[in-house]
C-alpha positions in Angstrom: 103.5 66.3 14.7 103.9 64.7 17.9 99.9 65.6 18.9 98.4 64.7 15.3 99.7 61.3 15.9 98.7 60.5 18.9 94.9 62.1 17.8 95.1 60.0 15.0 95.6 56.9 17.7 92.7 57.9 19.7 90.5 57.7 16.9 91.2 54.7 15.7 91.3 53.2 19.2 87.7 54.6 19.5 86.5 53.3 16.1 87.7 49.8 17.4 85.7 50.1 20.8 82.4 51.0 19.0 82.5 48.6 16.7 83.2 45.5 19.6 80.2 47.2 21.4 78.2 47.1 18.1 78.9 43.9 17.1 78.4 42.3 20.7 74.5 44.0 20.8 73.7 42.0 17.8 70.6 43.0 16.1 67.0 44.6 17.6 64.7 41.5 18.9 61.0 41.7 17.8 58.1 40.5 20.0 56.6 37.3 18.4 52.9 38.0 16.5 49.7 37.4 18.5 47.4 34.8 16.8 44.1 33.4 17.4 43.5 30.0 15.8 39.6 28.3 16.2 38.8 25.3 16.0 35.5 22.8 16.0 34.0 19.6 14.4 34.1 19.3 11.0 30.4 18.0 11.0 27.0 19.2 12.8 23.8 18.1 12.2 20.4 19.1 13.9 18.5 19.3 16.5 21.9 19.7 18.4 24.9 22.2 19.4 28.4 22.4 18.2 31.3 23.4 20.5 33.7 26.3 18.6 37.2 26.8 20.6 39.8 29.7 19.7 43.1 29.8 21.1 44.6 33.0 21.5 48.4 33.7 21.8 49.5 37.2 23.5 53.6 38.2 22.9 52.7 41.5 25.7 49.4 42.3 27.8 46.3 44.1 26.3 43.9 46.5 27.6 40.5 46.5 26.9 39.7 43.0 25.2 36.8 41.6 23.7 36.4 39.0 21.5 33.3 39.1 18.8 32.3 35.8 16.4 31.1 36.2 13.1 28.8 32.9 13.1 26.9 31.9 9.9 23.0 31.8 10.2 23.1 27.5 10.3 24.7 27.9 13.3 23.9 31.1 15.4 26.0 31.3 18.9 24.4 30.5 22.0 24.9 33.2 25.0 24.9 30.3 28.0 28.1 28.0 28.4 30.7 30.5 27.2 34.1 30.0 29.1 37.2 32.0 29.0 40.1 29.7 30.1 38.3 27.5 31.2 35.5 30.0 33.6 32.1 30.8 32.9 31.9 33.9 31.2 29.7 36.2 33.6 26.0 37.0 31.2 26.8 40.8 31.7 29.9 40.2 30.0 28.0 38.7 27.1 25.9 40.6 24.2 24.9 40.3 21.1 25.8 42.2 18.3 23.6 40.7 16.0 21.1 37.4 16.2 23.8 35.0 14.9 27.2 36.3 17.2 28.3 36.9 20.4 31.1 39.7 21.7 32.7 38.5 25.2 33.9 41.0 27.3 37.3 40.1 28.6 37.0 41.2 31.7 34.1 43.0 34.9 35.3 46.3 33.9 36.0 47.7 29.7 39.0 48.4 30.6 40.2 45.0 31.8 42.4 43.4 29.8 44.8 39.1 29.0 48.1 39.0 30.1 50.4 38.0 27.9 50.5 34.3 27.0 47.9 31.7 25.9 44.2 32.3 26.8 40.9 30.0 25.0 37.3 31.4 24.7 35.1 28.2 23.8 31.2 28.4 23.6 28.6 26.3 21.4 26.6 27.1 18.6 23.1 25.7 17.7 22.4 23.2 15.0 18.8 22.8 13.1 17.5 20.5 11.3 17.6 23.0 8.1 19.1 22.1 5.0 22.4 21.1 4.4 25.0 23.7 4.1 29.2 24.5 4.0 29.5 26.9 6.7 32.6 29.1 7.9 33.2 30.9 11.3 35.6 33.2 12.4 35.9 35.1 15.7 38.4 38.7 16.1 39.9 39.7 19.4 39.8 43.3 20.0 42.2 45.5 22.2 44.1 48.4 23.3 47.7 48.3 24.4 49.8 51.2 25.4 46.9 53.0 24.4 46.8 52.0 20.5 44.1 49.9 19.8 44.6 47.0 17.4 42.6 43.7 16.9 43.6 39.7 15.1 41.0 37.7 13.4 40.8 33.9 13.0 40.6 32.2 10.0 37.7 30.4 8.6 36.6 27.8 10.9 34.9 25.5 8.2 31.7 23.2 9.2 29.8 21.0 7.1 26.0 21.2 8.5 23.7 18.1 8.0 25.4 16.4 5.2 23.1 13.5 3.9 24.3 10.0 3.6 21.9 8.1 0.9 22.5 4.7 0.7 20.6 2.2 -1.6 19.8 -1.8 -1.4 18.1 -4.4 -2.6 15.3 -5.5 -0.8 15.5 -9.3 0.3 12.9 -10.6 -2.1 14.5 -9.1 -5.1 17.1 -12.0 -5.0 20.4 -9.8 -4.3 23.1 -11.4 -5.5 21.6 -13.6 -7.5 21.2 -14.3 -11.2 17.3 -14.3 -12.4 15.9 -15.9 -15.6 14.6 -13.5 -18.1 12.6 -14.6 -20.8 12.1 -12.2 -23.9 9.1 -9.6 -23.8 8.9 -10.7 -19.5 8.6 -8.1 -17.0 10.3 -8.2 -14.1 9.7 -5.9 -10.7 13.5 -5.0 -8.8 12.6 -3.7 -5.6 14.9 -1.1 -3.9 15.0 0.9 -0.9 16.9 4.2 -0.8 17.4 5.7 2.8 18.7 8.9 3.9 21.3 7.6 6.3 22.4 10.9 7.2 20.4 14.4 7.7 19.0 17.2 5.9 16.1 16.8 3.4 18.1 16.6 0.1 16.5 16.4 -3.1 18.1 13.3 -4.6 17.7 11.7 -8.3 17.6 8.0 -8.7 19.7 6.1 -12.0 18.7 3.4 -13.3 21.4 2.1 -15.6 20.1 -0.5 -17.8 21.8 -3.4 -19.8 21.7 -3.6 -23.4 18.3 -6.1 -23.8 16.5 -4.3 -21.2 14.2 -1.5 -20.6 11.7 0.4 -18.6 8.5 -1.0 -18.4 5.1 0.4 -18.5 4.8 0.9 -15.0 8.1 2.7 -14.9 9.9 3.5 -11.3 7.2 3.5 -8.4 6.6 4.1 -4.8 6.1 1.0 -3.5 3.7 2.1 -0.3 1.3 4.0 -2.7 2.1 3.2 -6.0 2.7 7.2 -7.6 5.2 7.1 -10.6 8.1 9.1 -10.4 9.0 11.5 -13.0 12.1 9.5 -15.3 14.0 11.0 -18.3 16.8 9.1 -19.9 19.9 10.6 -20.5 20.8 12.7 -23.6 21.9 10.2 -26.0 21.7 7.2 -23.9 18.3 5.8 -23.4 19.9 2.6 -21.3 20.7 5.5 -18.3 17.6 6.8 -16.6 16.7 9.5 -14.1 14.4 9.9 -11.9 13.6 12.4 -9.3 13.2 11.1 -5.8 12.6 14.3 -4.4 13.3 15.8 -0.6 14.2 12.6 1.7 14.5 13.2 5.0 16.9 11.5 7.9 15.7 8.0 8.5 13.4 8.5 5.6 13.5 4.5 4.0 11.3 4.2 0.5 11.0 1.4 -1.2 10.8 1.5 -4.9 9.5 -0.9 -7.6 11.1 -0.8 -10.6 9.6 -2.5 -13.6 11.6 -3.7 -16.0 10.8 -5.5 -19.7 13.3 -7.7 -21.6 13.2 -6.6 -25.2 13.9 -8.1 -28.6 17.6 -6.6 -28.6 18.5 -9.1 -25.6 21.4 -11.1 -26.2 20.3 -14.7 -25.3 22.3 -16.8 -23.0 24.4 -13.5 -21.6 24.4 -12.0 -18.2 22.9 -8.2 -17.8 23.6 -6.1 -14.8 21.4 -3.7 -13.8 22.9 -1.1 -11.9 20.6 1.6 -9.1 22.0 4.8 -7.8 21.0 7.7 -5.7 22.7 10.9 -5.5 21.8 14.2 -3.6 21.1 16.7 -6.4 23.9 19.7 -6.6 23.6 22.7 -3.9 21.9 19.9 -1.4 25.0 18.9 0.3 27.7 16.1 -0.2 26.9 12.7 0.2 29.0 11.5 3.6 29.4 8.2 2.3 29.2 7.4 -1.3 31.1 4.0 -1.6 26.6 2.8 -0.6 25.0 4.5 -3.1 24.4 2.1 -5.4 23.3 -1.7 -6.2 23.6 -4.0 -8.6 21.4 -7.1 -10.1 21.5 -9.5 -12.6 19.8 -10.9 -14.7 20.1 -13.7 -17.7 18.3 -13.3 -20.8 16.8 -16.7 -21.8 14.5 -15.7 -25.1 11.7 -18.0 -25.9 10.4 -21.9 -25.0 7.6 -23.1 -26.2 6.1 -25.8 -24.0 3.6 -28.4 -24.5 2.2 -31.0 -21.5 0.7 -34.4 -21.8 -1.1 -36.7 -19.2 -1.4 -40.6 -20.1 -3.4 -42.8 -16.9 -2.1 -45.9 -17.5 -6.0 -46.9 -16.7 -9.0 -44.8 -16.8 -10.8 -47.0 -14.5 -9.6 -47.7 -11.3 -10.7 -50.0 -8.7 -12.0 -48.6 -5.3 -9.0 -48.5 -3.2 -6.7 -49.5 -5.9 -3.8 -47.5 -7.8 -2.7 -46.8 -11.1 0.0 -44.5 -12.6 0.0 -41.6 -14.7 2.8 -40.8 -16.8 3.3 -36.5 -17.3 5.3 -35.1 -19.4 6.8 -32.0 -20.8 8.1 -30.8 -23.9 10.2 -27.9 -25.4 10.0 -27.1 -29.0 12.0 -24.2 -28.4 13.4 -22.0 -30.1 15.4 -21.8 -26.7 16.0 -23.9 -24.0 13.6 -23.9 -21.1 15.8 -23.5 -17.7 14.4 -23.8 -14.3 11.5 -25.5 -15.5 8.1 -26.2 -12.9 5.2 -27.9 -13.4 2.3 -27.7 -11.1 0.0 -30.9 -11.3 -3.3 -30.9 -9.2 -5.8 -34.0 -8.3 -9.2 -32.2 -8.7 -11.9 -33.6 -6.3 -11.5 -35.8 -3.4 -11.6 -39.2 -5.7 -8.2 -39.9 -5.8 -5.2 -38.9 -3.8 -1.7 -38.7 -4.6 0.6 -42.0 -3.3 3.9 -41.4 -5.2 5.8 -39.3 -7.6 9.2 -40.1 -9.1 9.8 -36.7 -10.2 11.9 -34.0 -7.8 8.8 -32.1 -5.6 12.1 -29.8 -4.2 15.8 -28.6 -4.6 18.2 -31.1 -5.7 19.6 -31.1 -2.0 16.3 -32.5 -1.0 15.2 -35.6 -1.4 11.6 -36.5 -2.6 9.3 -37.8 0.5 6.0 -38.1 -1.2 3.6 -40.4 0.9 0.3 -42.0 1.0 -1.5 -39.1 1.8 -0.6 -36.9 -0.9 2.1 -33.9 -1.8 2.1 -31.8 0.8 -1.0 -29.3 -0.4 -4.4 -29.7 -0.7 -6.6 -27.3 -2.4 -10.0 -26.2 -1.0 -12.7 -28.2 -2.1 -10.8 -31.4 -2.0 -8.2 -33.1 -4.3 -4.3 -32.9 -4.0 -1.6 -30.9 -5.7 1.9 -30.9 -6.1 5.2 -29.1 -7.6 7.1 -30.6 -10.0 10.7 -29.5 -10.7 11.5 -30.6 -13.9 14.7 -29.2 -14.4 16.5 -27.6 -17.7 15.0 -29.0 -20.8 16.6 -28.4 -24.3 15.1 -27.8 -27.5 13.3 -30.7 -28.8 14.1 -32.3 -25.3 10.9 -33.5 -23.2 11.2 -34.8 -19.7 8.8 -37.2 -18.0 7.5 -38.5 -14.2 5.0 -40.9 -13.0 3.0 -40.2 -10.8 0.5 -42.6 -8.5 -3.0 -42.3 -7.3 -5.2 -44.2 -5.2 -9.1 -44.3 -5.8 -10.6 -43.7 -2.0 -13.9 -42.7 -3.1 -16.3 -43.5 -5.8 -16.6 -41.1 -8.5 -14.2 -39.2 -11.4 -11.5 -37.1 -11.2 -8.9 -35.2 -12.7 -5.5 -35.0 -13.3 -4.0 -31.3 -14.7 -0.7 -30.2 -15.3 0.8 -26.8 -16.5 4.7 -25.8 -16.8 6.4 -22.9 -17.2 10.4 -22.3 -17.3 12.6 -18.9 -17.2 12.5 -18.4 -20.9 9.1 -16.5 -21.5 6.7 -19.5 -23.5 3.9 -18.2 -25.9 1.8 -21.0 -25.2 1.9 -19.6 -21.4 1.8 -15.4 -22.0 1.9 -14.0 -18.6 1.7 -17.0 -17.1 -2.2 -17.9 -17.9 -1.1 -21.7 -19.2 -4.0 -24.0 -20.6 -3.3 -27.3 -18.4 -3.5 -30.9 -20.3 -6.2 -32.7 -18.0 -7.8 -36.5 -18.2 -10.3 -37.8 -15.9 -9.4 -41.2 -14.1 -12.7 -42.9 -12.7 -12.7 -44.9 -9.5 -15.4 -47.7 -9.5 -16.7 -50.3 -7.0 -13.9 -53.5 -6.8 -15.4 -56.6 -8.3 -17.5 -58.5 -6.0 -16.4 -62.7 -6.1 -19.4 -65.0 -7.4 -20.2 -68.8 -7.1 -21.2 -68.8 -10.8 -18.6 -67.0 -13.2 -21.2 -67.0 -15.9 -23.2 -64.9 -13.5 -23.7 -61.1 -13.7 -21.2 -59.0 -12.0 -23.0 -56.3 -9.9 -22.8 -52.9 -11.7 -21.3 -49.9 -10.0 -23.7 -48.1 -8.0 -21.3 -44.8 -8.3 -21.8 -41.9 -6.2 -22.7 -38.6 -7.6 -18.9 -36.7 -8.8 -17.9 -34.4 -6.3 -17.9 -30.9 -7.3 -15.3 -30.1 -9.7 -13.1 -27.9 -8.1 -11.0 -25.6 -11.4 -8.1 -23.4 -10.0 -6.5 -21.1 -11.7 -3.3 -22.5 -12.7 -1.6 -18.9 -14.7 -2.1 -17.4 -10.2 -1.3 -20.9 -8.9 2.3 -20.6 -11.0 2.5 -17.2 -10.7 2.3 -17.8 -6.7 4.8 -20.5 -7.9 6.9 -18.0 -9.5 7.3 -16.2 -6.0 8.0 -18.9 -4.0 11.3 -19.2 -6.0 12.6 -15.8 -5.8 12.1 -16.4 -2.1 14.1 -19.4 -2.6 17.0 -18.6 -5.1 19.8 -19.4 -3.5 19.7 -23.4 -3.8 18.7 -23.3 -7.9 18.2 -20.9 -10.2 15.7 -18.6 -10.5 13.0 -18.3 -12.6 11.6 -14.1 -12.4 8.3 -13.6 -10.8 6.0 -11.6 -13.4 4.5 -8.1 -12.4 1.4 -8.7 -11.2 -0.5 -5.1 -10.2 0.4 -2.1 -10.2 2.7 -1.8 -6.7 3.0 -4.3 -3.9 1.3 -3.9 -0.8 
């Protein structure tokens, strides 16, 4: 009895002891997992290299390492400048598996082997002027240790290989920012250019997004350096958004486009359109690096129709030799729409008379008028003078007038010519071909004084009329035309007409 109780003691005692030793071992500890982690930029572009890093984490020593990359073809790994913690990787440690990869051996000898602890392998990869792509890399670390091989693989390393950047602007003479006059059945060139900013040679579309009023004209979308059409196809179901294919641009490639544009019956007179350009790669040729620049906008007001008419009334049409006179021009809208921004251009033909006032505005309403003896600040060739009149806004049935002063300095008959033309588009002016108003003013001999009164006066000997010199007035406005786009911001605008096929 005695010696099954004190057995009984000793086994519990026992139990006791193994389980303070059990519970003071705690559980098993695990080594922590080995990792390789790579790294690199998340953009390349060509002709170039690209550094890739991986960092490697060892919880015991290996035997036997390599490490092996699995590069895509954009960017093949070079087999010079390959460091392991920081040393250049001996070239007989180096080989290549395949064209695009590299496998580094670890060590001088197969069998060598990394400590335990943090090691980095860095080399670079090259970068051509290919495409642009979404790449991956990877790179696995092969080894042995204890004598049971086992291997860790990165994950994907991703790198975006010469992205494009298109950006698109208005070029300086197509007035950006500005409101232009548009005058039903006008046409009206907005210039463009569209650069690559970034790399690759993506094939890119151009969009045209057109206002309600406005369409594509005849001449449609156009290189502006050589004048080819590119091919354009409105959108399915809207005929107001229009593609066009650009085709491959290249880095720093910079065209400049024309696109000719037509106001149509459906314009809504008075409003403001906006015409809005865009440029997008096409999908599969990379992602645009900076989108918030690939597009622009203009503007443009439609106006409809004025119908102007032009008088000139001498107040003499004989003029004393070295004497003056005034002739009172005037212009008038009929309508059926107001006729903003209106100029007239009013020329001296010959070298009979020249220009010594004016008391309409010859410039922008910040500056004043300086018109002096001598003329108006042009002279065409083969003598007389000529000037530019800005009339200003006229309204329907409205007219607006100006005198303007001439002194005879030579014998002989000239002429005085005006045309007009205002943003709204003016049948009596189609495409800017306006039939002046004229009169001729002749300058005579001055009176000679004589005893008898009753006497003859002496006749006018004359000379023989210069050479009547007829310019063009629909070019001389068009040229007009120009001048103001170049000068939009201090007025508005009246829109240049196309005039050719492309610029040069």
């Amino acid at each position: 009895m005695f010696a099954r109780a004190r057995l009984a003691g000793l086994v519990t005692s026992c139990s006791v002891l193994l389980g303070a030793l059990l519970v003071s071992a705690g559980p098993a500890q695990s080594l922590p997992p080995d990792t390789i982690t790579g790294s690199a930029p998340a953009t390349a572009h060509g002709p170039g290299t690209i550094t890739f890093s991986y960092d490697i984490e060892l919880a015991a020593p290996v035997d036997s390492a390599s490490i092996t990359t699995q590069q895509p073809a954009e960017l093949p790994a070079n087999t010079t400048s390959v460091l392991l913690d920081g040393t250049p990787v001996p070239a007989a440690q180096i080989s290549r598996p395949d064209p695009r990869d590299i496998t580094v051996q670890v060590g001088a000898l197969p069998t060598d082997g990394l400590a335990a602890g943090s090691h980095t392998l860095s080399f670079t990869a090259a970068v051509s002027t290919g495409p642009a792509a979404s790449t991956t890399s990877q790179a696995t670390l092969n080894y042995t240790r204890t004598a049971v091989p086992g291997s860790i693989s990165s994950a994907n390393v991703p790198v975006a290989v010469n992205q494009p950047d298109l950006a698109v602007s208005l070029t300086p003479d197509s007035g950006e920012d500005q409101v232009g006059l548009l005058g039903t059945g006008r046409d009206l060139d907005l210039l463009v250019d569209v650069a690559n900013l970034g790399y690759g040679t993506p094939a890119s579309t151009l969009t045209v997004n057109l206002p309600t009023g406005l369409a594509l004209g005849s001449a449609g979308v156009s290189r502006d350096a050589t004048g080819n059409q590119l091919s354009c196809t409105p959108a399915s179901g809207n005929p107001q958004l229009i593609h066009c294919a650009l085709g491959q641009l290249l880095h720093s490639g910079d065209p400049t486009l024309d696109i000719d544009l037509t106001s149509t019956a459906a314009a809504p007179i008075g409003q403001v359109g906006t015409v809005t350009v865009s440029a997008n790669p096409d999908a599969g040729q990379g992602s645009d690096q900076n989108p918030t620049n690939n597009s622009v906008s203009a503007r443009v007001q439609f106006t409809g129709l004025a119908r102007l008419s032009y008088t000139v009334t001498p107040a003499k049409t004989s003029v004393a030799l070295g004497s003056r006179t005034t002739v009172t021009l005037t212009i008038h809208n009929s309508g059926p729409q107001p006729a903003p921004s209106t100029l007239a251009f009013t020329v001296l033909i010959g070298s009979t008379f020249s220009i010594a006032g004016f008391t309409g505005r010859t410039g922008p309403p910040a500056e004043p008028v300086t018109v002096g003896s001598s003329g108006s600040g042009g002279t065409p060739s083969g003598g007389g003078a000529e000037l530019l009149w800005f009339a200003g806004d006229i309204p329907v049935g409205g007219s607006v007038s100006a005198v303007l002063t001439v002194q005879a300095q030579a014998l002989g008959t000239g002429k005085v010519g005006i045309a007009a033309f205002s943003g709204a588009s003016d049948p009596n002016c189609p495409n800017f071909d306006c039939n002046p108003a004229t009169v001729a003013i002749r300058a005579v001999p001055a009176p000679v004084p004589v005893p008898d009164s009753t006497g003859p006066i002496l006749a006018a000997t004359g000379q023989a009329s210069p050479a009547t010199l007829w310019l063009s007035f629909g070019l001389l406005l068009a040229g007009f035309g120009l001048l103001i786009l170049g000068r939009r911001p201090a007025y508005q605008p009246v829109v240049a007409p196309r005039r050719g096929s492309h610029r040069r």
